[in-house]
N, C-alpha and C positions, 0 to 999 in steps of 0.2 A: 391819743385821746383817751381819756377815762372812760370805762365801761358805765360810770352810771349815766351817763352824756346818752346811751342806747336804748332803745325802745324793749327793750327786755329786760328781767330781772338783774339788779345788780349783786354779781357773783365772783368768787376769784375767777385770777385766769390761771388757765393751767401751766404747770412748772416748765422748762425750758430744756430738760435731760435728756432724753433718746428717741425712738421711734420706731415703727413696726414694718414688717412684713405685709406684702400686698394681701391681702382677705383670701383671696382665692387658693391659700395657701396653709397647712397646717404652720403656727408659729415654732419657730427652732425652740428646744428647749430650754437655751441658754437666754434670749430674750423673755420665754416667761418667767425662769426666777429673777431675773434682773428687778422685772417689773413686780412681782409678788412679792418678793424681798423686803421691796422696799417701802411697801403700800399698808399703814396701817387699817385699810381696807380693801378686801373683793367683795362684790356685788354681784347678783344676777340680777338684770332685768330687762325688760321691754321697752324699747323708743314709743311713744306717743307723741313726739311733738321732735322735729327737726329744723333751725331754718337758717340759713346760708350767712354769717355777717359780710358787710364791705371789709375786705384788706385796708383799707387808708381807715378806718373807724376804731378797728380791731390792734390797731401794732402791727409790726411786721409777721407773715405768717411766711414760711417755707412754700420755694418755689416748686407748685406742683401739688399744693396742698387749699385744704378751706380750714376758714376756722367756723365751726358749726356752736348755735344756742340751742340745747340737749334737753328735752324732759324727760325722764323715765320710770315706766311703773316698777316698783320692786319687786322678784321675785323671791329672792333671797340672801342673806348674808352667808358668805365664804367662809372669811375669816374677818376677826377685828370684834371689838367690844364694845366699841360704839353706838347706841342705837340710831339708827336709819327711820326715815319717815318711807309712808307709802308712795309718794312719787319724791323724786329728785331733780335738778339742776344742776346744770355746770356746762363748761365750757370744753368744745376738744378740736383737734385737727385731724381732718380726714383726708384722707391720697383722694384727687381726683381720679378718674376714669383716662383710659386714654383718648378721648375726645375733650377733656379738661371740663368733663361734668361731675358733679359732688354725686358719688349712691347715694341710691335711695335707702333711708335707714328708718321712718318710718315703719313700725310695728316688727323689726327685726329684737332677736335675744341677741344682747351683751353681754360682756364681763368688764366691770369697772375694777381699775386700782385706781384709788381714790385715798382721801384724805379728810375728816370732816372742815368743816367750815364751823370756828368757835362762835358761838350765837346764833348760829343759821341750821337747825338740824333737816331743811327739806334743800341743803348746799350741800356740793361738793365741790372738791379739786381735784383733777388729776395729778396723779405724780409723775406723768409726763405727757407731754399731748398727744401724742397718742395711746392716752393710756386706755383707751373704750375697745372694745374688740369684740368682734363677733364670736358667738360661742362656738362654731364651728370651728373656726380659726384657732381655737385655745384646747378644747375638749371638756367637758365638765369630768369626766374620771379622773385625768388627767390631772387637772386643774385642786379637786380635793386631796388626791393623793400626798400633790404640794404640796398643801397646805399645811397634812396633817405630819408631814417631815418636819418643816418650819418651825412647827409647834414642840415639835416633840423633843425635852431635855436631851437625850441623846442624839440627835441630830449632829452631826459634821460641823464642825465651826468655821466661821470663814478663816479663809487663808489669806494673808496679804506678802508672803514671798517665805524666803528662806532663810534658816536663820545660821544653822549648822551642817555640815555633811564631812562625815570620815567612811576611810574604807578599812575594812580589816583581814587582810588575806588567811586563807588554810593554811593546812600543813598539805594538802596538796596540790598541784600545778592544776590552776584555772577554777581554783576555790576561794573563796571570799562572802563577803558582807557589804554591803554599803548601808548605811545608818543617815536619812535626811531629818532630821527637825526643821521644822515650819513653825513659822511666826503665824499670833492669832494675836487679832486686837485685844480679848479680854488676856491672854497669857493661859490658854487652853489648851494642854496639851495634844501635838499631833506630828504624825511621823510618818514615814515612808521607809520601809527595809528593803533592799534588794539582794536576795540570796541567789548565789553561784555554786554548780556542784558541776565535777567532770564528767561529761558526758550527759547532763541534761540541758535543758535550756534553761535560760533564767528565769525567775521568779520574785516577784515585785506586789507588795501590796499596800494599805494602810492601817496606821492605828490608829485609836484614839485613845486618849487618857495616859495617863503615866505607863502604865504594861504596853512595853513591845513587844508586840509578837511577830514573830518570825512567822508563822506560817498563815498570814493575813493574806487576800485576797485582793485583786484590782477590783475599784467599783466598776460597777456595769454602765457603759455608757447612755445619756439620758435620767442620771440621777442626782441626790442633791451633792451626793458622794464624786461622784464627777463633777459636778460641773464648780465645787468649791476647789478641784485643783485645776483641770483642762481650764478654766479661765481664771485663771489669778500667778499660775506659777509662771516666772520669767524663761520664756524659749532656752534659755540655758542657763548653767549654775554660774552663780555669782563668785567669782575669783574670792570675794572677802567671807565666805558661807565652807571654804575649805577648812582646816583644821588642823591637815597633815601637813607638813616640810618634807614629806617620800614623795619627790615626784612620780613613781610608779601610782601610791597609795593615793597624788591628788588625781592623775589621769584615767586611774580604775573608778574614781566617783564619779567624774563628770562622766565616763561613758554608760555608766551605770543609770546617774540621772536624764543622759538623753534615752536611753532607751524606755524611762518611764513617760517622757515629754511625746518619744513618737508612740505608742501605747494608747495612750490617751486620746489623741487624738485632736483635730481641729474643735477650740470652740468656735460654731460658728453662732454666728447673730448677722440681722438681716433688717434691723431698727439701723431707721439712719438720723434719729435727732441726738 
């Protein structure tokens, strides 16, 4: 049934992507860039108006969930260049409780990733339904730090796999190089070295731009520098991504790049739309 058929403003509905982490819980780091990413707006602001739709009115919603009609006072813009009115609208899904009751979200602080509504500037969309979140849940330090990565020209570009990896042994036993290039949508320069020396341990970092440097660093996990390889790179090297015909030279890469893969570590995410 069409939303303007409903006793409330008619508003988009929100997009059909991914999903959060119960409230009572800091969200993983890899769920809030998912959702930042991808959001030509974040918002701060205050529920003042919440109220439950019918599921048979609304379309189908996810079992276990409400779809809730949202007022909220502004308190501030994130990120986005959009101008925003003082109160807003839209539409979002909220986890029941475990007694399959909607929180209460009345006069609680959000974080919207949102999207405007063209001709509607007191509308929004989520860019996913559950894209509303408590600011607890998110962190505002946190939350700007993002932001101001995101923004920032030199920021990490997304990684969408691999493109190339060779290895290049020493002149002595248990020395070597491995060399990954990474694929980026614009064609961005970005790489991973892994250097072997005898008698130390390995050492693995990245680069970015055309200069490889060898004595590059792993990013720290929980950054934007992580989380554009720990979720994007394939659990192992791509057979067609080798280079070499040495079979030494192609099994010294793949162990090379699994040990940047275990490194790294689990992205985890905890949205389940």
């Amino acid at each position: 049934m069409s939303l303007a058929t409903l006793s409330v403003p008619t508003i988009a509905q929100p997009s059909t992507t991914q999903a959060n982490a119960p409230v009572e819980s800091q969200l993983p780091y890899a769920d809030l860039v998912d959702l930042a990413a991808g959001a030509p707006l974040t918002v701060l602001g205050t529920v003042r108006r919440a109220s439950t739709l019918d599921d048979d009115r609304t379309g189908p919603v996810r079992a276990g969930w409400a779809r809730v009609y949202v007022e909220v006072e502004t308190d501030r813009l994130i990120a986005g260049t959009t101008p925003v009115g003082e109160k807003l609208r839209f539409l979002a899904d909220v986890r029941r409780d475990r007694r399959g009751k909607v929180p209460k979200l009345k006069n609680r602080d959000v974080v919207l990733f949102a999207r405007p509504v063209p001709g509607r500037p007191g509308e929004l969309q989520l860019v996913a339904p559950d894209a509303m979140l408590p600011v607890e849940a998110v962190g505002t330090a946190r939350l700007r730090e993002l932001a101001a990565q995101l923004l920032d020209p030199a920021a990490p570009p997304v990684v969408t796999g691999v493109r190339d990896a060779w290895h290049t042994p020493g002149n002595l036993a248990g020395e070597g190089e491995t060399q990954i290039f990474l694929d980026t949508p614009g064609e961005e320069a970005a790489s991973i070295t892994i250097v072997r020396r005898p008698g130390q341990a390995p050492r693995w970092g990245l680069s970015i731009g055309e200069l490889v440097n060898s004595d590059s660093r792993p990013p720290e996990r929980g950054t934007l520098a992580w989380y554009r390889l720990a979720c994007a790179l394939p659990a192992n090297l791509p057979q067609s991504a080798l280079s070499s015909a040495n079979p030494a030279h192609r099994e010294a890469a793949v162990a090379d790049y699994a040990l940047v893969i275990e490194e790294l570590g689990t992205c985890e995410r905890t949205r389940v739309f």
